[in-house]
C-alpha positions as CSV (number, residue, x, y, z in Angstrom):
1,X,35.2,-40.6,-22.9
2,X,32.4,-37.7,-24.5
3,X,28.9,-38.2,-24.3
4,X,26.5,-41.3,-26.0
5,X,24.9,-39.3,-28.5
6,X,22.5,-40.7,-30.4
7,X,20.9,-39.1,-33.7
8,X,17.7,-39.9,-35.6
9,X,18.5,-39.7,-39.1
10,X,22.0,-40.2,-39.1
11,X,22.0,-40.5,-43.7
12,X,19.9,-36.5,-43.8
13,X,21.4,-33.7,-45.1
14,X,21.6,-32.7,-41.7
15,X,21.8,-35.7,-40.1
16,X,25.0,-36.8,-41.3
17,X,26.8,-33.8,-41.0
18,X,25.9,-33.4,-37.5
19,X,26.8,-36.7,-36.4
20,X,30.7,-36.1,-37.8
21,X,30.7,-33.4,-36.3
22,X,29.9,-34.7,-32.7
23,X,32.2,-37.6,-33.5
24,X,35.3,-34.9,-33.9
25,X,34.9,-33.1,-30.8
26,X,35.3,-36.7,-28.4
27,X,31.6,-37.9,-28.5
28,X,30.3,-41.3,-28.7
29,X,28.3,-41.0,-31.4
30,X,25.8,-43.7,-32.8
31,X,23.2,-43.2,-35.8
32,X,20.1,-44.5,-36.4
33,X,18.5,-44.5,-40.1
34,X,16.3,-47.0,-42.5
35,X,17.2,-45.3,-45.1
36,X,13.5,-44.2,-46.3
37,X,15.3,-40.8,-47.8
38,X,16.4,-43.2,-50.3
39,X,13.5,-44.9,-51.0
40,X,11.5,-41.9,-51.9
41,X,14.5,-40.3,-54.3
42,X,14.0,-43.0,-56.0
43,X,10.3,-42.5,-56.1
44,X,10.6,-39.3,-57.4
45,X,13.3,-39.8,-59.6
46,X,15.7,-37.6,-57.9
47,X,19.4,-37.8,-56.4
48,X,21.5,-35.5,-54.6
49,X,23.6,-33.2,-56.6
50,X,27.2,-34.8,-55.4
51,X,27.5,-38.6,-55.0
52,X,26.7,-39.9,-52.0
53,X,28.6,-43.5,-51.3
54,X,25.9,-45.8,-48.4
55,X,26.0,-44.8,-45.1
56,X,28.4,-47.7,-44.3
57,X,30.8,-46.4,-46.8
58,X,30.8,-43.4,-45.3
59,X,31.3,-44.5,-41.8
60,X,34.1,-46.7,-43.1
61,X,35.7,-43.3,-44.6
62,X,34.9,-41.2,-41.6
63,X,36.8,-44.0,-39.6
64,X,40.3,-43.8,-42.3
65,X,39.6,-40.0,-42.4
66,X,39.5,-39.4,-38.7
67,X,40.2,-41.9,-36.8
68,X,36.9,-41.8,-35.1
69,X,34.3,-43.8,-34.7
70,X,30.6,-43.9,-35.4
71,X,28.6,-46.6,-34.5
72,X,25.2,-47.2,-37.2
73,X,21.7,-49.3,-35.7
74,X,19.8,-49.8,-38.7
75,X,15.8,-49.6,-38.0
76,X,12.4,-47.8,-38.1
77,X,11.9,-45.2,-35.4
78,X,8.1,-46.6,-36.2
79,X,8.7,-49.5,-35.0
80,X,8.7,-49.2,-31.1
81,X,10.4,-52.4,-29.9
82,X,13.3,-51.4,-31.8
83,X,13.1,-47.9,-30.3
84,X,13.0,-49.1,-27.1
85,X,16.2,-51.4,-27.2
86,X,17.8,-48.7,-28.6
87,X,17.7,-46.4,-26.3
88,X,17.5,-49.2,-23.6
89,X,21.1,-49.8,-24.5
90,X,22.8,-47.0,-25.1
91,X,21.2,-45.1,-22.4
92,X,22.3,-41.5,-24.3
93,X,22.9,-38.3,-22.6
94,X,21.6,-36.7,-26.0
95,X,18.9,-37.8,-28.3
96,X,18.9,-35.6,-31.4
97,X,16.0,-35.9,-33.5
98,X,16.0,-35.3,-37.5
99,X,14.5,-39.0,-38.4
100,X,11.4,-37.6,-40.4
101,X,10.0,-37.2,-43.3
102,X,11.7,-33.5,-44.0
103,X,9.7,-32.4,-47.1
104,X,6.6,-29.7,-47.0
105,X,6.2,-30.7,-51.0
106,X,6.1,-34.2,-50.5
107,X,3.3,-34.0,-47.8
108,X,1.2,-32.2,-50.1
109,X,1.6,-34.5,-53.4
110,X,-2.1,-36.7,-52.5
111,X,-3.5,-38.1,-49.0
112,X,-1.2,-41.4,-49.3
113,X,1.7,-39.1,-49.2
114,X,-0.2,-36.6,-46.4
115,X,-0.6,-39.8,-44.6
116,X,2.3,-41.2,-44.8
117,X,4.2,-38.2,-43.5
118,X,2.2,-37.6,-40.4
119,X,2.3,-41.3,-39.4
120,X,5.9,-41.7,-40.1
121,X,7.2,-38.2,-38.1
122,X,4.6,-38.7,-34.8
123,X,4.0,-41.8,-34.8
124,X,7.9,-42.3,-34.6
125,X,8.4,-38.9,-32.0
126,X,6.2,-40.5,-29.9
127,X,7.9,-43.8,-29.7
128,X,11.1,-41.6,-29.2
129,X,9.1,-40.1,-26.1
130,X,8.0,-43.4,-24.9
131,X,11.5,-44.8,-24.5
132,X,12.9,-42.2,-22.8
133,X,10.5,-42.2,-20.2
134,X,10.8,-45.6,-19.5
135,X,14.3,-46.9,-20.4
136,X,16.4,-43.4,-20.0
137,X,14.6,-40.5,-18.6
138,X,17.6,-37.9,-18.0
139,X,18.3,-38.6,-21.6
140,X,18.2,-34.5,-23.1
141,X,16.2,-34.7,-26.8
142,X,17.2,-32.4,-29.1
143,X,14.4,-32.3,-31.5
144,X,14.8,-30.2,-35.2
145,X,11.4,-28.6,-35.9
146,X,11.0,-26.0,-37.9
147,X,10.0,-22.2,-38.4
148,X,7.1,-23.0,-40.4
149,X,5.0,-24.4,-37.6
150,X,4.3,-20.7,-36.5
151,X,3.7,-19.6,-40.1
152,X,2.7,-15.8,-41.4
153,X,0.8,-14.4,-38.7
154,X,0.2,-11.0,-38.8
155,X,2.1,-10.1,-35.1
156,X,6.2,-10.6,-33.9
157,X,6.8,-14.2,-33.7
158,X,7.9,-14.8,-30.2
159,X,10.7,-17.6,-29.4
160,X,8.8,-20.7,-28.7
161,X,6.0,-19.4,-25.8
162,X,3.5,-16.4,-25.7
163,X,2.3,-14.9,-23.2
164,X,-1.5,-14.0,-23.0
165,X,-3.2,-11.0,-20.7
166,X,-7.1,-11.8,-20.2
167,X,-9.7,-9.8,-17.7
168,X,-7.0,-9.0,-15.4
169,X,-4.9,-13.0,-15.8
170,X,-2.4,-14.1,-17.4
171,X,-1.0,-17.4,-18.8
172,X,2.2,-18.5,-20.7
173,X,1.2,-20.8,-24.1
174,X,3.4,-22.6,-26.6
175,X,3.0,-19.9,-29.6
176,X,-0.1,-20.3,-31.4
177,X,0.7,-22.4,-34.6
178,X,-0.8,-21.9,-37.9
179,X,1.5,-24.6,-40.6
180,X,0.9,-24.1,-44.0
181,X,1.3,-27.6,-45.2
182,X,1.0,-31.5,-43.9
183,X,4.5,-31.5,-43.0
184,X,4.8,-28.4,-40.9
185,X,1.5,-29.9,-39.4
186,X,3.0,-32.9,-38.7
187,X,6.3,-30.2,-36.7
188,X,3.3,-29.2,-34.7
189,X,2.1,-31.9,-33.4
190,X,5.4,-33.0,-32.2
191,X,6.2,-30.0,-30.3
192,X,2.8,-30.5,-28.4
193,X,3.7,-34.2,-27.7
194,X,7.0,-33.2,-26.6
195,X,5.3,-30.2,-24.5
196,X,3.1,-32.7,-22.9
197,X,6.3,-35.1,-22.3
198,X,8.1,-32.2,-20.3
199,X,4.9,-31.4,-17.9
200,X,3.5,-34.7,-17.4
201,X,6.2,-36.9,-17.6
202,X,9.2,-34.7,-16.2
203,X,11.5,-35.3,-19.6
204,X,14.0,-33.0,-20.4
205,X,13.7,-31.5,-24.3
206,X,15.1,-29.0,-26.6
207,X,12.5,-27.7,-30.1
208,X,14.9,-26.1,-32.6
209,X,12.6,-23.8,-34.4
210,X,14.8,-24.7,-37.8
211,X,14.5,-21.9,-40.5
212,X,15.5,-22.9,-44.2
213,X,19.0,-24.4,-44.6
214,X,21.5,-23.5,-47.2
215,X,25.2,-24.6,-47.9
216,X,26.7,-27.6,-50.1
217,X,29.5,-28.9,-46.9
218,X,30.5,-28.5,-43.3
219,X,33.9,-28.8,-41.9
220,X,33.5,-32.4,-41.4
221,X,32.2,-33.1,-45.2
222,X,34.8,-31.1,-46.8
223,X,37.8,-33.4,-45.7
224,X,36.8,-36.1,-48.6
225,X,34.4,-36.5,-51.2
226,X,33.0,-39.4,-49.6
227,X,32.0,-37.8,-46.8
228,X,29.7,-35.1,-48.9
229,X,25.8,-34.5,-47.3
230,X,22.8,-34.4,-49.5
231,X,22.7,-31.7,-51.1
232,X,19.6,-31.5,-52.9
233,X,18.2,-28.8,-55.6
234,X,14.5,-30.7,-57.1
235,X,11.5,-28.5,-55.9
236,X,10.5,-31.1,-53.4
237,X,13.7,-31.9,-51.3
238,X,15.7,-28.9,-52.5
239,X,15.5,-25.8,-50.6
240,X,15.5,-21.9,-52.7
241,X,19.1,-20.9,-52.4
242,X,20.3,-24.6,-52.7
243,X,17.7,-24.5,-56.1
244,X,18.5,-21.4,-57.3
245,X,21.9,-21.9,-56.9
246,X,22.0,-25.0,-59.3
247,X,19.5,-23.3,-61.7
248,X,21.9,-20.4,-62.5
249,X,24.8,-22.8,-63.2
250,X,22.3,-25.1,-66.0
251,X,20.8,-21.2,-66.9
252,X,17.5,-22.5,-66.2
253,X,15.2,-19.1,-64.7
254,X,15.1,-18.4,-60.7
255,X,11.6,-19.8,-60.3
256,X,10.6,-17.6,-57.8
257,X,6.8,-18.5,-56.7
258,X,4.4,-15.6,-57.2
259,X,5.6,-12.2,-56.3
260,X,8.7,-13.5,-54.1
261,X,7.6,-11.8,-50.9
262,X,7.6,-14.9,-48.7
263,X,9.7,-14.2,-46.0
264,X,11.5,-16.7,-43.7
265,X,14.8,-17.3,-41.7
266,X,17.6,-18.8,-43.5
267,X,20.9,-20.3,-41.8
268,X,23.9,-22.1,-43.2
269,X,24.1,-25.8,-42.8
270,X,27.7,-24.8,-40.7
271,X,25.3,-22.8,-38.1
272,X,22.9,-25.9,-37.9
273,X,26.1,-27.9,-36.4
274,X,26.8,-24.9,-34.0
275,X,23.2,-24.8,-32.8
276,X,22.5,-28.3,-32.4
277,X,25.7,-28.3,-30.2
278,X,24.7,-25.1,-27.7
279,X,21.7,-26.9,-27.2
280,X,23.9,-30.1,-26.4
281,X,26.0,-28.2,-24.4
282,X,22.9,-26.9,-22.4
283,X,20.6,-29.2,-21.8
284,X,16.6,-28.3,-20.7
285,X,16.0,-29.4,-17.0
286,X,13.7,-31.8,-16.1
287,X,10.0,-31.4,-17.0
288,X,11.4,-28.3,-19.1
289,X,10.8,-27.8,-22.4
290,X,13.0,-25.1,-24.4
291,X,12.3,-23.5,-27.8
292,X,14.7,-21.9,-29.8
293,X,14.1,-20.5,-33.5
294,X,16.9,-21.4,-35.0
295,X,17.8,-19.0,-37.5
296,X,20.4,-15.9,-37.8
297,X,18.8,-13.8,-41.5
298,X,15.0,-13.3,-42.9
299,X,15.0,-12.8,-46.6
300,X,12.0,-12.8,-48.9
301,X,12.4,-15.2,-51.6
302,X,12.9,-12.7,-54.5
303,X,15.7,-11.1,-52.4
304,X,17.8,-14.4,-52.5
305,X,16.8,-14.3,-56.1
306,X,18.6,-11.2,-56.7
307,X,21.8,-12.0,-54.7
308,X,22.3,-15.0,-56.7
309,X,21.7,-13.7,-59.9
310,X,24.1,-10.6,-59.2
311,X,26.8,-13.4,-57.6
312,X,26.1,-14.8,-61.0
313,X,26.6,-12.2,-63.5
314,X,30.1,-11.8,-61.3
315,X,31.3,-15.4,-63.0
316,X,30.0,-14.7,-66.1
317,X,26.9,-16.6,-65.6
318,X,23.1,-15.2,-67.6
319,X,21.0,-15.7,-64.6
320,X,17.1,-15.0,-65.2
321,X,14.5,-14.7,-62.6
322,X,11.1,-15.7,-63.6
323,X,8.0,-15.3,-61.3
324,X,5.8,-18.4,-61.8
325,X,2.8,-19.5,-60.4
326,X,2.4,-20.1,-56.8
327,X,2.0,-23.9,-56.6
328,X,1.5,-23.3,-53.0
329,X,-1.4,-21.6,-50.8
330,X,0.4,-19.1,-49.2
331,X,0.5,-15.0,-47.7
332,X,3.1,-13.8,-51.3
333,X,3.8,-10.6,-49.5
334,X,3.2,-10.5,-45.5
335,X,4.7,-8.9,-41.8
336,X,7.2,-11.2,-40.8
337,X,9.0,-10.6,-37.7
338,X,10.6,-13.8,-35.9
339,X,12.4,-12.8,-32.6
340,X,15.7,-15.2,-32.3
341,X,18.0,-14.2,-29.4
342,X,18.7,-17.8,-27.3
343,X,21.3,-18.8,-29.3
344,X,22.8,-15.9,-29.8
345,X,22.9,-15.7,-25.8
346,X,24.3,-19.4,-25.6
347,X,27.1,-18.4,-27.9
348,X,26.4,-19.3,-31.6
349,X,28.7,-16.8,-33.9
350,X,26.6,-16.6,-37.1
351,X,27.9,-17.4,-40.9
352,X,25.7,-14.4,-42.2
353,X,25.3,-14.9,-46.6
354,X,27.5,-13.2,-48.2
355,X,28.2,-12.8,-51.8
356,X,31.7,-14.8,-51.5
357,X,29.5,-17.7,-50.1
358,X,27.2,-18.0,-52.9
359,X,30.0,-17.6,-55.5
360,X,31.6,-20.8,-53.2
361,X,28.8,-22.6,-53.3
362,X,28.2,-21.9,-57.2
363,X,31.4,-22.9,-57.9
364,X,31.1,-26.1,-56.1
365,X,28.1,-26.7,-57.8
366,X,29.6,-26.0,-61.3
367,X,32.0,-28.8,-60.6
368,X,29.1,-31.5,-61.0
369,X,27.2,-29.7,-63.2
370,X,27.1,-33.1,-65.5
371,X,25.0,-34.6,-62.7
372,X,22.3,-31.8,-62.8
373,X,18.6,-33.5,-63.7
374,X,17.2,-30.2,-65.3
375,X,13.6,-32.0,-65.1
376,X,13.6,-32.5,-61.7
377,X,13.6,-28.7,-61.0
378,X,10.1,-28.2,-61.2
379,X,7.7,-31.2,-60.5
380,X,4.6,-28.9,-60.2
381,X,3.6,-30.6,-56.7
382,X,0.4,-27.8,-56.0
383,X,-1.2,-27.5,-52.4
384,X,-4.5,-27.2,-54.1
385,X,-5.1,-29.5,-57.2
386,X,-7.0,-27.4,-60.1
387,X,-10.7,-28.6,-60.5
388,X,-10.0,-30.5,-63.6
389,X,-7.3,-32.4,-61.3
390,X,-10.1,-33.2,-59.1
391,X,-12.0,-34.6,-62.1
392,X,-9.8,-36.5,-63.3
393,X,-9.2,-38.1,-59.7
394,X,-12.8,-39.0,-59.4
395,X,-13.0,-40.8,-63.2
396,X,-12.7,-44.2,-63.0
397,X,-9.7,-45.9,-64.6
């Protein structure tokens, strides 16, 4: 028999895929989810691009597909009894980590939504902590954060830890951390709750410093339609390639935010599985906590503009870009230099973009090009309202 892994937000985008893929190699996978992805879709008044059957269905599938098995607990990482028995249970050698709240958009749309996204990611980390320590503490957690805790600062981005020379001393710090929005707040507070978890408590963890996923399948999804991820292309779940991708198949404009200098690290959904899995494969020791930044390319935004428009005009498509305005508060044009060597040293191969891919993934998209919400593209959720937004928050109905 594999290992009892157990993943935190077994419906994601990233969630699901990850879990298939443990289930193929021999592991004993189970998946926790309440389905709150759903819930705020529908909120928004957005879907995923390709249909996605319920989480049951798709475990039934996996099952005829495979002949595997994944087991599904239904409940609210919030909710700490439920936590607890869990883990209490299943006593797993891996924990991995993506039940939150995912979107940086989302956390910025007014305070209920702010609020709302940093109770439901720490308050539910912490529970995650909590149970470990006290029903399964060799349990190894595998725990997706993301590039944008460290955010633009003006020096090389170092992998996870700095260390700092003062008056002839010297000390070794989790990497300053400057987030850019609620949710990537919300990142940073986990890592420091995990940090604390590992010294005081002696827990074993891994922080995968996620940069910006791209890519419509994995391996696993590709084997039937019912098994597809969430792929998502509205400005608040959808990430830029995913969105400009779709956009140049409706020929709506690249809306490319400002002057398109943002820079970040981009990796395709396939890489996630890798990475999650050398991190599996090599668990922290106790009272260690690792950090990998989990990424294999920087691009600036306006670069993956340009590659998909070209990729575009190769299949005939009229792809615009358009520079809008920056909804966001945020460096446009900035030194960016994120080191990201671990994996590479554990063994991940990387999928680097490539012209053929995006013409894949356009394609792909093309075939569900009926399903495309054109409105949902741009839902003009801005970091700082304008003062007549204020205003008119302040008048009384």
């Amino acid at each position: 028999m594999g290992r009892r892994v157990l993943i935190l937000g077994g419906d994601g985008y990233l969630g699901w895929p990850t879990a298939m893929a443990f289930s193929r190699a021999g592991e004993r996978v189970t998946v926790v989810d309440n389905f709150a992805k759903r819930q705020w879709e529908a909120e928004l008044g957005v879907r995923p691009l390709f249909p996605i059957p319920t989480l049951h269905e798709r475990i039934r599938a996996w099952r005829e597909v495979s002949e595997n098995e994944i087991e599904l607990r239904v409940g609210d990482l919030t909710d700490y009894d439920f936590v607890e028995s869990i883990i209490d249970d299943i006593r797993p050698d891996t924990i991995v980590h993506f039940g939150e709240q995912p979107s940086a958009p989302y956390s910025m749309i007014d305070v209920r939504h702010a609020t709302y996204t940093q109770a439901n990611n720490v308050v539910g980390n912490l529970n995650v902590l909590f149970a470990i320590r006290d029903r399964s503490p060799d349990s190894h957690l595998v725990k997706l954060g993301t590039m944008g805790e460290y955010g633009t600062p003006d020096v090389d981005i170092e992998e996870g830890y700095l260390t700092v020379q003062q008056d002839g001393r010297s000390h070794t710090f989790l990497y300053p951390k400057t987030p850019g929005s609620m949710y990537h707040l919300s990142k940073v507070h986990d890592s420091h709750n995990i940090h604390f978890a590992t010294r005081i408590w002696g827990l074993r963890a891994t922080d995968l410093n996620q940069g910006v996923v791209y890519g419509v399948e994995t391996d696993e999804s590709s084997l039937d339609p019912r098994l597809a991820t969430s792929f998502h292309y509205d400005e608040v779940f959808g990430t830029a390639l995913n969105r400009f991708c779709v956009q140049s198949v409706v020929g709506h404009p690249l809306t490319v935010y400002g002057k398109g200098g943002q820079t970040r690290g981009y990796l395709n959904i396939r890489d996630t599985m890798a990475c999650v899995r050398l991190a599996a494969d090599h668990p922290a020791d106790p009272g260690e906590l690792r950090v990998y930044n989990q990424f294999t390319e920087q691009f600036t935004v306006l670069e993956l503009a340009e590659r998909v428009q070209a990729a575009g005009a190769v299949m005939g498509l009229r792809v615009e870009i358009a520079h809008t305005r920056n909804p966001r508060k945020e460096l446009e044009t900035h030194y960016y230099n994120a080191k990201h060597t671990k994996l590479l040293e554990l063994g991940l191969t990387p999928r680097l973009l490539s012209d053929e891919l995006i013409d894949t993934m356009l394609a792909r998209i093309q075939e569900h090009a009926a399903r495309i919400d054109s409105a949902t593209l741009i839902q003009d959720v801005r970091w700082v309202p304008s003062p007549q937004a204020r205003a008119t928050e302040r008048t009384p109905a």
